[in-house]
C-alpha positions in Angstrom: 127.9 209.9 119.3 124.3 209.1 118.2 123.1 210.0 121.9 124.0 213.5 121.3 121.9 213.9 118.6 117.7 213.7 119.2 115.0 215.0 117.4 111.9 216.6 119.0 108.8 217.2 116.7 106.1 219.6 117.0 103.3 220.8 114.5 100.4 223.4 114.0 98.0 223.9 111.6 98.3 226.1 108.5 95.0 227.8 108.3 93.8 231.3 107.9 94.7 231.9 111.8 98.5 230.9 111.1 100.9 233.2 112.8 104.6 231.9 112.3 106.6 231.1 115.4 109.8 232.9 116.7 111.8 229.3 115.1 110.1 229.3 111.8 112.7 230.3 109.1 110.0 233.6 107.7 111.7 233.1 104.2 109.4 230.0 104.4 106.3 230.1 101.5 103.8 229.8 104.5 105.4 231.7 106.7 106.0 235.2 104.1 102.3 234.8 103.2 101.6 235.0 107.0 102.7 238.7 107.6 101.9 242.0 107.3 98.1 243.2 107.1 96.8 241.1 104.2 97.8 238.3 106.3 94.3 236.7 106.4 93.2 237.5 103.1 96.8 235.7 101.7 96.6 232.6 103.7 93.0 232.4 102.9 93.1 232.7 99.5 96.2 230.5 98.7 94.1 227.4 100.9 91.8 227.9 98.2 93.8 227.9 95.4 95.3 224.6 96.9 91.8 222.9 97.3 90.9 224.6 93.6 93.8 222.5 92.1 93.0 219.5 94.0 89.9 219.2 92.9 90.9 219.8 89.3 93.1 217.3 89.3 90.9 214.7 91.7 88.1 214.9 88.8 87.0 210.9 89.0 83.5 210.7 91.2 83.8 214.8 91.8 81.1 216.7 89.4 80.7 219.7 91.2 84.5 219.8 91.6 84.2 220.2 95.3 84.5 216.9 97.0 87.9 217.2 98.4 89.8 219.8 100.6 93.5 220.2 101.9 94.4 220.3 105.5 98.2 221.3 105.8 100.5 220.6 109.4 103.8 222.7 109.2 106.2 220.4 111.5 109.1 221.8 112.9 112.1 219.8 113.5 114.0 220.5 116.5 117.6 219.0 116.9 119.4 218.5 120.3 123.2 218.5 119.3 124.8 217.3 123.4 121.8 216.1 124.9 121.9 219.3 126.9 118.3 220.4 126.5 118.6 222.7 124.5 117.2 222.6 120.7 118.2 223.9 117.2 115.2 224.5 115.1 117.2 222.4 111.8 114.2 221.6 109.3 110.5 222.5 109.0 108.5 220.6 106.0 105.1 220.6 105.5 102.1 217.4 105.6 99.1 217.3 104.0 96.0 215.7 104.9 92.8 215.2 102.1 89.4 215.6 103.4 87.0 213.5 101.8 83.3 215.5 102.2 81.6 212.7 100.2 83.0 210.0 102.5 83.4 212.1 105.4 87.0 210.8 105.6 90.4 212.5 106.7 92.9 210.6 104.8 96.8 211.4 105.0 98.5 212.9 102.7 101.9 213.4 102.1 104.9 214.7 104.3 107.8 217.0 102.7 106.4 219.4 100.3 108.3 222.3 101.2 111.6 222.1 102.6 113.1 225.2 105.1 116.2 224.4 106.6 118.8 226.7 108.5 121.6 224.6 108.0 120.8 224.4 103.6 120.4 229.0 104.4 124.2 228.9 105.7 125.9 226.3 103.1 124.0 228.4 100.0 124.3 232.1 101.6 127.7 232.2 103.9 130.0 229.3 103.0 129.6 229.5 99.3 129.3 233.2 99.2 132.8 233.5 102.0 133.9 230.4 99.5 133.8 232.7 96.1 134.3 235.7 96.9 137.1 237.6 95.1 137.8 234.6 93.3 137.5 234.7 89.1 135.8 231.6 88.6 132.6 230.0 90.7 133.3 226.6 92.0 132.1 224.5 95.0 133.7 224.0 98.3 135.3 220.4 99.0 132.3 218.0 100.9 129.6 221.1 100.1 126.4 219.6 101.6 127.8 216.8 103.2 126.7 217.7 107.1 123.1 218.9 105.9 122.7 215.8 103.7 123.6 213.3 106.7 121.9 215.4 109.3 118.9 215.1 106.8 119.1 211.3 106.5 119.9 210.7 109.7 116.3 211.8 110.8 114.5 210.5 108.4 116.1 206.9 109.3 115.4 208.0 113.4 112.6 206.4 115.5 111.1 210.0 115.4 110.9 209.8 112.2 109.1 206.5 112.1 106.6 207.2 114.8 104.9 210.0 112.8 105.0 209.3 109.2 104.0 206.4 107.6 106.0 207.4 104.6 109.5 208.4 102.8 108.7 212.5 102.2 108.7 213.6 98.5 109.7 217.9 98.6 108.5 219.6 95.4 110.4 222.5 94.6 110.3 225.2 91.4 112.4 223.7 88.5 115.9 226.0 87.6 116.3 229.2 85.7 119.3 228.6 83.6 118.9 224.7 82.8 116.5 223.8 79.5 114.1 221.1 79.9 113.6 218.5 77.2 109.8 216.8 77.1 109.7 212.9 76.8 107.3 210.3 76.2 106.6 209.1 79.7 103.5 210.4 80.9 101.9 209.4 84.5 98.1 210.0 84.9 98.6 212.5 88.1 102.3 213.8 87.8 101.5 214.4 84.0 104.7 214.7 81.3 108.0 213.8 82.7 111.0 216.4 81.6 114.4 215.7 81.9 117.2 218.6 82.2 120.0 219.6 79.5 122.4 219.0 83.1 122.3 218.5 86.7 121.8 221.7 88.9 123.4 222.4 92.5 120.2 222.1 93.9 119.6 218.7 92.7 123.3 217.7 93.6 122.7 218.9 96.9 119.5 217.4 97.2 121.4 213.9 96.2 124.0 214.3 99.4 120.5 214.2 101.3 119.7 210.9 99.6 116.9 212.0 97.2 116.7 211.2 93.6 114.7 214.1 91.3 112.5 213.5 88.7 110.3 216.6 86.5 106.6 216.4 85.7 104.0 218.7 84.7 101.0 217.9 85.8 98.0 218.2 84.0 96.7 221.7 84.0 99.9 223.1 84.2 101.9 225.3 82.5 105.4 224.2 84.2 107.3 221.2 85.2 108.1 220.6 88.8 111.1 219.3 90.6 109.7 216.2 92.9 112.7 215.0 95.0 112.0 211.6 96.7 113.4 208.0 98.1 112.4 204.7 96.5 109.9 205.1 93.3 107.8 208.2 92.9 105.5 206.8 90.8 104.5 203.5 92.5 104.8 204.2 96.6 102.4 206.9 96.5 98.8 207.2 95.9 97.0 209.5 93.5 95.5 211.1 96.0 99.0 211.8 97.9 100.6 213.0 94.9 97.5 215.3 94.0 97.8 216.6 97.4 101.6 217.6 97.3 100.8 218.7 93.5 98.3 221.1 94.4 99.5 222.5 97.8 103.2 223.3 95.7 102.3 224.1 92.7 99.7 227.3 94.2 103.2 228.1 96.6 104.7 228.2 93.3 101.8 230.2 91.4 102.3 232.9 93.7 106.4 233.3 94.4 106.9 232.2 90.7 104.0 233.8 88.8 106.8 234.4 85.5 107.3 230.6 85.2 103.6 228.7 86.8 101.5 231.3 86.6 102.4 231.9 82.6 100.1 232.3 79.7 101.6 229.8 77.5 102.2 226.1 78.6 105.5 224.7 78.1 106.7 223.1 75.0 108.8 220.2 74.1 112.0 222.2 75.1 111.4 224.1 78.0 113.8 226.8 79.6 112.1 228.6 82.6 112.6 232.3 82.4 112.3 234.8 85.5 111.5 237.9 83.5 108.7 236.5 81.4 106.0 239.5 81.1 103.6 237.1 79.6 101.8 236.2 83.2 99.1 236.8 85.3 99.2 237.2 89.4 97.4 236.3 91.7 95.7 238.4 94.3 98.4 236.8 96.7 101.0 239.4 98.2 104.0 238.9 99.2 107.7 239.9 99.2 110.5 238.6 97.0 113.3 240.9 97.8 112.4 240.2 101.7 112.6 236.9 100.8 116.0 236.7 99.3 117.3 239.2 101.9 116.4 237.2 104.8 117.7 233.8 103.4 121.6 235.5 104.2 120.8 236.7 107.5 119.1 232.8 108.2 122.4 231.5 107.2 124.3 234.1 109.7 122.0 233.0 112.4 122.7 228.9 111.7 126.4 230.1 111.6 126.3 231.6 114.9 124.5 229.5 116.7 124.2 225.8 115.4 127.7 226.1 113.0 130.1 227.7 115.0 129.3 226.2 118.9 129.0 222.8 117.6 131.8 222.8 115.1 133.8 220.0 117.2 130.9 217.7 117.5 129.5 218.1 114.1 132.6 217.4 112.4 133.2 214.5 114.3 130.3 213.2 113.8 130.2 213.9 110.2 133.2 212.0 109.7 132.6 208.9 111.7 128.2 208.6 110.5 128.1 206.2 107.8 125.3 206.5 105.0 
């Protein structure tokens, strides 16, 4: 069975010239801020933001507050299900690489960050929506997440995998609207306070079929935790640098889709519940489309349905049952 699955990677640049390909999910952060006619202006001004924060946070050796800057890949993941040829584009995540202008150094960042994936767009926006509907009470499908999280695993423990990143990724992601956040003692120099949540979300239960633990930090500067998901220790396997690097290129993605949580007025306090209709924020001169991007995320899922779900069904499920974690 493992023959019928192989992973092709490819990568471009995220810069000011970025225009998303026809197999980039456009629901992605990059890939929204990469439309429309303030194109330019939005990628442009959110690459500053990210080496803004950087720097910030990267204060050691750095008095002018401009030694570093933020290079970002986007790699798409392409998945060949029969060995036929032809591909399924299943994830697309993001690497960051930290130039060093005192040095003159390009040193690698992280890879992860963000996290786009078809197959995650049809579990969340067609089977649990066909799962629910008409039905009084919302519950979960039997082995929800179960294909993604293998198919996830499975390439990160591939040869691919191994011949392009030196490290386990770490994806950052927004922390949930209905859970309350409880501050603790532990504080990290980079990641900054550690929260923990009144309960587990879906998204972190999810996240957990894909092999990733979660911890929440709010870095210094901030106003919000974030949701770092990640393999092995957090804390220890990365450098500061790395972790400033996914820090600031997430938390400015964040700043601009989530402006009424990390773009706030007021910091978080010791209990912390994040609220989507906070008026008390500022915005950045970043525009993009929220309703687009909500919209979009069902028709993605139709689309993995169609043409990944659906023609492979036999195959998948087999393998499914038969790949050991």
């Amino acid at each position: 069975m493992n023959k019928e699955f192989t992973f092709t990677i490819k990568s471009i640049s995220l810069d000011e010239n970025y225009h998303p390909s026809d197999n980039t999910r456009i629901t992605t952060n990059f890939a929204n801020l990469a439309r429309g006619s303030h194109r330019q202006a939005n990628l442009r001004n959110a690459l500053k933001m990210i080496d803004n924060s950087f720097n910030a946070l990267a204060n050691w050796d750095n008095t002018k507050g401009d030694r570093y800057s933020v290079e970002l890949e986007i790699v798409s993941v392409n998945m060949d299900i029969e060995g036929s040829g032809q591909t399924f584009p299943s994830i697309e995540i993001l690497k960051t690489h930290i130039i060093d202008h005192k040095t003159n150094k390009r040193i690698e960042g992280i890879v992860g960050n963000n996290f786009s994936s078809y197959v995650r767009d049809y579990d969340f926006s067609v089977l649990l929506q066909q799962y629910n509907k008409d039905q009084p009470k919302f519950s979960i499908p039997e082995n929800f997440g179960e294909l993604h999280g293998k198919l996830f695993q499975y390439f990160v423990n591939s040869q691919v995998y191994k011949e392009n990143f030196k490290k386990p990724p770490v994806i950052c992601l927004s922390v949930s609207d209905n859970k309350t956040y409880h501050r603790t003692e532990n504080q990290h120099p980079v990641l900054g306070v550690e929260y923990l949540p009144n309960e587990s979300s879906l998204t972190e239960q999810y996240f957990k079929k894909m092999g990733l633990q979660v911890r929440y930090f709010m870095p210094p500067n901030s106003v919000a935790p974030l949701a770092f998901f990640f393999f092995g220790d957090l804390l220890n396997d990365y450098t500061s640098l790395e972790l400033i690097s996914t820090i600031s290129t997430m938390e400015t993605f964040q700043k601009i889709y989530r402006p009424e949580i990390y773009n706030a007025n007021a910091a978080a306090g010791t209990s912390y519940k994040p609220n989507l209709k906070n008026l008390d924020h500022s915005l950045t001169q970043i525009i993009y489309d929220r309703e687009e991007r909500s919209r979009l995320a069902s028709e993605q899922g139709k689309f993995a349905e169609e043409h990944f779900i659906k023609p492979h069904q036999h195959v998948l499920d087999k393998w499914s049952q038969s790949y050991a974690l």
